[in-house]
C-alpha positions as CSV (number, residue, x, y, z in Angstrom):
1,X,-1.1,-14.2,6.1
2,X,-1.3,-14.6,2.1
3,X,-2.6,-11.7,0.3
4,X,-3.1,-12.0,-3.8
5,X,-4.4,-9.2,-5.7
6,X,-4.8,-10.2,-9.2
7,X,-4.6,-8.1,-12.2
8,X,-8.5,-7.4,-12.6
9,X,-8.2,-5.5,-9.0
10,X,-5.1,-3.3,-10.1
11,X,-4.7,-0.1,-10.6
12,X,-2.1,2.3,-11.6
13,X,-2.8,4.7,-8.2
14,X,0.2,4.9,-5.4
15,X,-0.5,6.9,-2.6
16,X,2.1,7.6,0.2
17,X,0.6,7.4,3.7
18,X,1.8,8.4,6.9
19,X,0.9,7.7,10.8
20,X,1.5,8.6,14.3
21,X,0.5,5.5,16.4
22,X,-0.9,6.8,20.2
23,X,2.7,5.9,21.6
24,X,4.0,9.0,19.4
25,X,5.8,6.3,16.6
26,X,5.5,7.2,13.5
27,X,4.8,5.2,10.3
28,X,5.1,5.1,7.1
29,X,3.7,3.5,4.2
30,X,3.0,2.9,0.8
31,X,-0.9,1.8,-0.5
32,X,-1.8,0.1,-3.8
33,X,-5.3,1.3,-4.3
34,X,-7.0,-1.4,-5.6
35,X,-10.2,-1.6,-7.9
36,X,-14.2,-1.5,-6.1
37,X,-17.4,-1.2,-7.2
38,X,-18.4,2.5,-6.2
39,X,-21.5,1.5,-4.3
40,X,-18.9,-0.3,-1.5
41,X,-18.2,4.1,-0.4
42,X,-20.0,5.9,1.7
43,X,-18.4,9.0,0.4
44,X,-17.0,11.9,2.8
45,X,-13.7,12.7,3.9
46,X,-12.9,9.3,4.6
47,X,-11.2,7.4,1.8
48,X,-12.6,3.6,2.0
49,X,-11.4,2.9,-1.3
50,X,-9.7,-0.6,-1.2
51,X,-5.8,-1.0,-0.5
52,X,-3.2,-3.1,0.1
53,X,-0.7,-1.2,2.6
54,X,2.8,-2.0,3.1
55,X,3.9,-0.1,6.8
56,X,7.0,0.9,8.3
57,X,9.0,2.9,10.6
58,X,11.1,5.0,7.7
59,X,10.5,5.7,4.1
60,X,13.8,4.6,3.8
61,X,12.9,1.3,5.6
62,X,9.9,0.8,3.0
63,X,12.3,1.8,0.0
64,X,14.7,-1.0,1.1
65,X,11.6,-3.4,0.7
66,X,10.3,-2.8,-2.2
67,X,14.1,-1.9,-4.0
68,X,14.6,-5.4,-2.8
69,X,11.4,-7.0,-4.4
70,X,12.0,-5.2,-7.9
71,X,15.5,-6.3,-7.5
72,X,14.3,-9.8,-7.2
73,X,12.2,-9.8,-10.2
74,X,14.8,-8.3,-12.5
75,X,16.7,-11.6,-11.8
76,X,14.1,-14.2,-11.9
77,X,13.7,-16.2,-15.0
């Protein structure tokens, strides 16, 4: 699956998420709130906002991930 989020639907807001899956696992990840027209939310407790979340087992395991993107863009051209 390809995912682009261009620069009209960012938005400076990180939010650190966290699951237990049913099994007992838990997971961690990392959500880029993106930008959406208001009248997309119901409102309540539920936070619909759009996102693109990255998942994984360990925060270390998702620090690894994205060190290693940033990493990556220092050294392109």
């Amino acid at each position: 699956m390809k995912v682009n989020v261009y620069k009209e639907e960012q938005t400076p807001e990180v939010m650190i998420v966290h699951q237990t899956a049913k099994t007992g696992s838990a997971y961690f990840g990392v959500s880029f709130i993106l930008h959406s027209p208001k009248e997309l939310h119901q409102g309540g407790s539920d936070d619909d906002r759009s996102a693109v979340t990255f998942w994984g087992t360990s925060r270390e395991e998702l620090l690894e991930l994205l060190s290693g993107a940033v990493e990556k863009l220092q050294m392109s051209k």
